[in-house]
N, C-alpha and C positions, 0 to 999 in steps of 0.2 A: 771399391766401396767397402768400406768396413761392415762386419758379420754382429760388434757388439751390440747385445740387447739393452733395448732402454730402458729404462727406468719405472714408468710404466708395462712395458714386457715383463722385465722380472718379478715384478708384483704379480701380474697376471699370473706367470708360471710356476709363484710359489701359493699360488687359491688354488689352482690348479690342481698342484700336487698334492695338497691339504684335501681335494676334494676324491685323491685317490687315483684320478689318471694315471697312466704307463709314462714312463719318459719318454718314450716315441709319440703318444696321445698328446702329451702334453706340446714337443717341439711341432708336431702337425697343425695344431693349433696357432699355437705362434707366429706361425711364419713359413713361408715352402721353405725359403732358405737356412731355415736355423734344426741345426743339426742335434739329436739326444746325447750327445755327448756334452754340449752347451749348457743344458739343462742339467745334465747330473755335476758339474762342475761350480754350476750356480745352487744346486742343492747343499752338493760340500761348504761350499761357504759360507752361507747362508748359516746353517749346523753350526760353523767355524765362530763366523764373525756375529751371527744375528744381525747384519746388514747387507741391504745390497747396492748401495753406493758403491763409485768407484772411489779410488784412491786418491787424498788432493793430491792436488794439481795446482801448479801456477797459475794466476788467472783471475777473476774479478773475486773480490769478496763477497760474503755470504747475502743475501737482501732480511734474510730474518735473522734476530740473536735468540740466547737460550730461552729467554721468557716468551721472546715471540712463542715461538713453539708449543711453550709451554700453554700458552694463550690457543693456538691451532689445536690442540689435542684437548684442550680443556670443554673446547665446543664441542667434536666430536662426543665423547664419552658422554658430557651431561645431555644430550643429545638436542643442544641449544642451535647446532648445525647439523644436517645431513650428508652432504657432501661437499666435493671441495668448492665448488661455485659458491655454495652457501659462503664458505669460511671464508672467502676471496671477496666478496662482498661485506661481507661483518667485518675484515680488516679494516677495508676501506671507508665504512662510513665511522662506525664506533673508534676504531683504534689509529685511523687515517695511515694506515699501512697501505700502501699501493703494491703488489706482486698479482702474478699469474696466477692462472690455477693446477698450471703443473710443480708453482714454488713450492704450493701449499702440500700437493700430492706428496712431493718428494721429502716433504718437511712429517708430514705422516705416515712416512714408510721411514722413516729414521728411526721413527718412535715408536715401532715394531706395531705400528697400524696399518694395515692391508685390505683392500675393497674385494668384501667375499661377495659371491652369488649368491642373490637371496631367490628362492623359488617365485616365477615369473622373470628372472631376468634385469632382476631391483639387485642394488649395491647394498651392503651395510660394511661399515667399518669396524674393523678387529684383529687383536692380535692373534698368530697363528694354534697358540694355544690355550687362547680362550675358548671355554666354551660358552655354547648358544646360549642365550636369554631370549628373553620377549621382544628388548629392544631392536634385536638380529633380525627378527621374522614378520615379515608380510601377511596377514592375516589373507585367505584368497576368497573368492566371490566359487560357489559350487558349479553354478548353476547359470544356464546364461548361452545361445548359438546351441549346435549341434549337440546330438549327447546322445549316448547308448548305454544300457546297465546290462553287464555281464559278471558273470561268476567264473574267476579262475583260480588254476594251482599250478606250484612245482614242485617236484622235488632233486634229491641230489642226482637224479640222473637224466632231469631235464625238464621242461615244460608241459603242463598236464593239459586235460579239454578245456575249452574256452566256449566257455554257455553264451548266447544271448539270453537277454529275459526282455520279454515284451509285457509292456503294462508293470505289477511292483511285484513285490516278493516276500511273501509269508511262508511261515515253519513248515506249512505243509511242500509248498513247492522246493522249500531249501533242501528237504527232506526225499523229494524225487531225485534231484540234482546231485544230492549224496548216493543213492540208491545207481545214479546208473553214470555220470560225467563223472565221478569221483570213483566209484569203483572200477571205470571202463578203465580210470588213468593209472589204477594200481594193478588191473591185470595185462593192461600194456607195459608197464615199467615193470614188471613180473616181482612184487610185493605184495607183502602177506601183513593185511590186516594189524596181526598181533605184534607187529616187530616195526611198525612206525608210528613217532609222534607227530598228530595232528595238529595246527597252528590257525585256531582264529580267533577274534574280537570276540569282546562280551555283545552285541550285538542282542537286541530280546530273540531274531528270530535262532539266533546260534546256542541261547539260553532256553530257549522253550523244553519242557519238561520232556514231552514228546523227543524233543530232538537230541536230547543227553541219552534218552533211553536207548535213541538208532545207536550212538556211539557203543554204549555200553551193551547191547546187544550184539555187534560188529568186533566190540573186544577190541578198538580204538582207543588210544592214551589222548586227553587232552592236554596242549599248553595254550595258553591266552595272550593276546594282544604280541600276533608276530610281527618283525617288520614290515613295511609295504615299500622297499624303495628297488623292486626288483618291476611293479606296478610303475613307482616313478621313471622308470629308465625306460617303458616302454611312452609314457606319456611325454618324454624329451625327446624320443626319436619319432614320435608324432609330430610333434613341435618342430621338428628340422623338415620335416618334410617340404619340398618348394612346389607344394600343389595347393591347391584350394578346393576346399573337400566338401561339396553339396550335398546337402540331405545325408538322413543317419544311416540309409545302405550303406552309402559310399565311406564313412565313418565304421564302420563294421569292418569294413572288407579289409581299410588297410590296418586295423587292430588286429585284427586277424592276422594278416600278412607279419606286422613286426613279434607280436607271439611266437609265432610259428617259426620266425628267423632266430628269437633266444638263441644263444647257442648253450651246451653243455657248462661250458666255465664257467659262464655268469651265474647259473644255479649252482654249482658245486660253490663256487666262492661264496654265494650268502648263507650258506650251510656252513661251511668250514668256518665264518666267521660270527653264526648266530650267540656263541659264547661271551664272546665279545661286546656284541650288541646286548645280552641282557646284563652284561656289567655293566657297561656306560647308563642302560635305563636305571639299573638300579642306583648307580651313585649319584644321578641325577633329578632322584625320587619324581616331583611334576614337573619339573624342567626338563629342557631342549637338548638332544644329544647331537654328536656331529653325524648321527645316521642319516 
């Protein structure tokens, strides 16, 4: 049986890579059988050609021509379609075009359009260096089933306390949580106050007057609004979990548990790469970064 990835595969495992997976993350993903060598050679090409078609071949002619296409991508972008069932449907009644919805796929991955992950597990279509817009992004619901509010940190040498907070949270209590979960995490990770910068939201309770003074008193550097996608990556391997999680102890425990499993690299890498991240916010001024 042949090992070639489909056409849909390689899409996949060029959102994938866009999204920064390893090439071994990426072929695990895929398929048991499809090997990171498949993937970095589909990467090369991809680089090479900007396609990931295969080569023609003898064999039935095309079902769309160039304007077709042109017509498929046109939906997409002005965002008259969503995805390809949409478009597969819109052929068929508006333009009495009859194909599938893997023609249409395959007909917007020619045209350097690929179906990214939108946070919940929503498609948006894009090319691979496009960046984000409004149109890309899912607005989400906060709120809603189980739920716990806790206060965490990391730094480059790995994952700090992880507070629960029962009932809400004001400057005075954010200000204990500083005073003893945030300093317990700097005399375990053996750091000294004067020689690290701190990263949080403008937030009122992170703004309180009171609470600039802790910092400035503590001889704490601020910088504002850091990433959160080190947060995101513990809320995705919640999300994989195949259990069904009652009541907010049991929600604790295994937040708890993926925290505590971070490993060192993951926090080193979002440090090593916070530079990065405050150039993409800044060239993106209130728009959407690929963070």
């Amino acid at each position: 049986m042949s090992n070639r990835l489909t056409i849909e595969q390689r899409a996949r495992a060029l959102q994938l890579l866009d999204l920064r997976f390893s090439l071994r993350e990426v072929a695990a993903k895929i398929g048991k059988n499809v090997h990171h060598t498949s993937i970095l050679r589909l990467k090369k090409k991809y680089e090479e050609t900007k396609s990931i078609e295969n080569k023609p071949k003898s064999g039935c002619s095309r079902k769309l021509t160039d304007c077709d296409e042109r017509i498929i991508v046109r939906c997409i972008m002005t965002d008259e379609c969503s995805t390809a069932v949409n478009v597969q449907k819109s052929l068929k009644v508006v333009d009495n075009i009859e194909v599938s919805k893997s023609t249409v796929r395959r007909a917007l991955n020619r045209n350097g359009l690929f179906a990214r992950v939108k946070h919940g597990h929503a498609y948006c279509w894009k090319k691979p260096e496009e960046a984000l817009t409004t149109r890309h992004v899912k607005p989400t619901v906060k709120f809603g089933g189980e739920s716990v509010f806790v206060w965490r940190c990391f730094t480059f040498l790995g994952v700090g306390y992880l507070c629960k907070i029962d009932g809400g949270l004001d400057a005075e209590l954010y200000r204990r949580i500083l005073d003893e979960d945030f300093l317990e995490t700097l005399k375990y990770c053996d750091l000294n106050c004067s020689n690290i910068i701190f990263q949080q939201n403008n937030d009122l309770k992170h703004t309180a007057k009171r609470t600039l003074e802790w910092f400035e008193v503590n001889n704490i550097q601020l910088l504002s609004w850091p990433s959160e996608h080190l947060w995101n990556d513990v809320d995705r391997r919640l999300r994989q979990l195949n259990v069904e999680i009652r009541g907010n102890d049991a929600l604790w425990e295994h937040i708890s548990k993926i925290w505590n499993e971070t490993s060192l690299e993951a926090c080193t890498k979002l440090i090593n790469t916070m530079p990065e991240r405050i150039n993409d916010v800044l060239k993106a001024g209130r728009g959407y970064t690929r963070w």
